[in-house]
Legacy VTK file of the C-alpha trace (Angstrom):
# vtk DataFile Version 3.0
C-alpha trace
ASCII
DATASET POLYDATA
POINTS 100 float
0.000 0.000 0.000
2.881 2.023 1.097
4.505 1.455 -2.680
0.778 2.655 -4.263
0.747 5.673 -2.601
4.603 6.919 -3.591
3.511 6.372 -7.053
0.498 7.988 -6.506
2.666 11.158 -5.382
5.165 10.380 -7.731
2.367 10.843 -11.051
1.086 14.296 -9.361
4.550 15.643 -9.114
4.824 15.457 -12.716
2.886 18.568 -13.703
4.616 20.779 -11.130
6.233 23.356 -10.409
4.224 24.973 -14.055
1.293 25.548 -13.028
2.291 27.146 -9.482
5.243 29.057 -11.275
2.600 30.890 -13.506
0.490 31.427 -10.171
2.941 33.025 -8.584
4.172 34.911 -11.306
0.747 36.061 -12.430
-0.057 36.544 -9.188
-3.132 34.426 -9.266
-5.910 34.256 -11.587
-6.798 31.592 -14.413
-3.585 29.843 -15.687
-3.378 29.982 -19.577
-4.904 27.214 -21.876
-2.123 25.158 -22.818
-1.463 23.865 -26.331
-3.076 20.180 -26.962
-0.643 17.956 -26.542
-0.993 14.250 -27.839
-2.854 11.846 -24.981
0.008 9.642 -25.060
2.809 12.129 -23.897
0.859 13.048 -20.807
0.685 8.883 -20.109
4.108 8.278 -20.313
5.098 11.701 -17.945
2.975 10.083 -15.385
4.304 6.538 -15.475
7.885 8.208 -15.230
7.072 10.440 -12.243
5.370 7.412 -10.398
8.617 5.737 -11.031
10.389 8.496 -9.636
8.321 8.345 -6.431
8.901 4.868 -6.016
12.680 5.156 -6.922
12.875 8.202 -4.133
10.981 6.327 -1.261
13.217 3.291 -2.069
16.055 4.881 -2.237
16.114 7.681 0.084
13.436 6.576 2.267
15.467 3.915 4.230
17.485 7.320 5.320
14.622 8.180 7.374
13.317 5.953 9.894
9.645 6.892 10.243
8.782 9.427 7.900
4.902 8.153 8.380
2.339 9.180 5.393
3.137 12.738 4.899
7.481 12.511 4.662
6.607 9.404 2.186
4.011 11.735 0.117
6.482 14.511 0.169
9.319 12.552 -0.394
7.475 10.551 -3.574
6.167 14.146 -4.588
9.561 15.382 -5.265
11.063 12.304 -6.708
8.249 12.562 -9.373
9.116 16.144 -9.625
12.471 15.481 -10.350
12.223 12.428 -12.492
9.511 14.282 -14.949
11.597 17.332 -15.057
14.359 15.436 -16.134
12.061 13.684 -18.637
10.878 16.291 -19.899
13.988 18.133 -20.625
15.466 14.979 -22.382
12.619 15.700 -24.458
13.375 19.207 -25.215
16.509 18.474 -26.100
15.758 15.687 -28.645
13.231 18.261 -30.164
16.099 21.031 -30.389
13.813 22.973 -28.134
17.095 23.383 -25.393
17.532 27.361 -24.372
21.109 27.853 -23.273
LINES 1 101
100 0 1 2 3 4 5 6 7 8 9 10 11 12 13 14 15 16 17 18 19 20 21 22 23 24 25 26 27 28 29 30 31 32 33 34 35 36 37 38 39 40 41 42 43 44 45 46 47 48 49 50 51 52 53 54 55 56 57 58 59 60 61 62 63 64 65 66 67 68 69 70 71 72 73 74 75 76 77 78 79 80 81 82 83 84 85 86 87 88 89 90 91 92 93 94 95 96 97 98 99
């Protein structure tokens, strides 16, 4: 169950920090409609970022010896942060789409 959940946490930490940098930058108010993007793309950065949670609470979880339900959700949430980010730029760059 524990395993479910860091993926879980893992697939919602895929799709930030974008929306929340907008927010903040914005300073509220609706976030822009973003361009479609094929159904498939969106599939496969979720399965990544639940693999990131379960890599992090595998990996670095053992470090801590009770995090309880909230350090593994945080600790999940940022591995699928990180994983998905990384993803996601590997993607960029294999489109040319690399700023630098």
């Amino acid at each position: 169950m524990n395993m479910a959940f860091a993926a879980m946490m893992g697939w919602c930490g895929t799709m930030w920090p974008g929306w929340f940098l907008w927010w903040l930058i914005h300073h509220g108010g609706r976030p822009p409609i973003p361009d479609p993007e094929p159904w498939w793309r969106n599939l496969v950065r979720g399965v990544i970022g639940a693999i990131g949670g379960l890599g992090a609470v595998i990996i670095i979880g053992p470090d801590f010896s009770n995090p309880g339900l909230v350090g593994t959700g945080v600790l999940a949430f940022f591995g699928g942060v990180f994983l998905g980010s990384l993803a996601d730029s590997v993607m960029a760059a294999g489109r040319g789409q690399v700023r630098g």
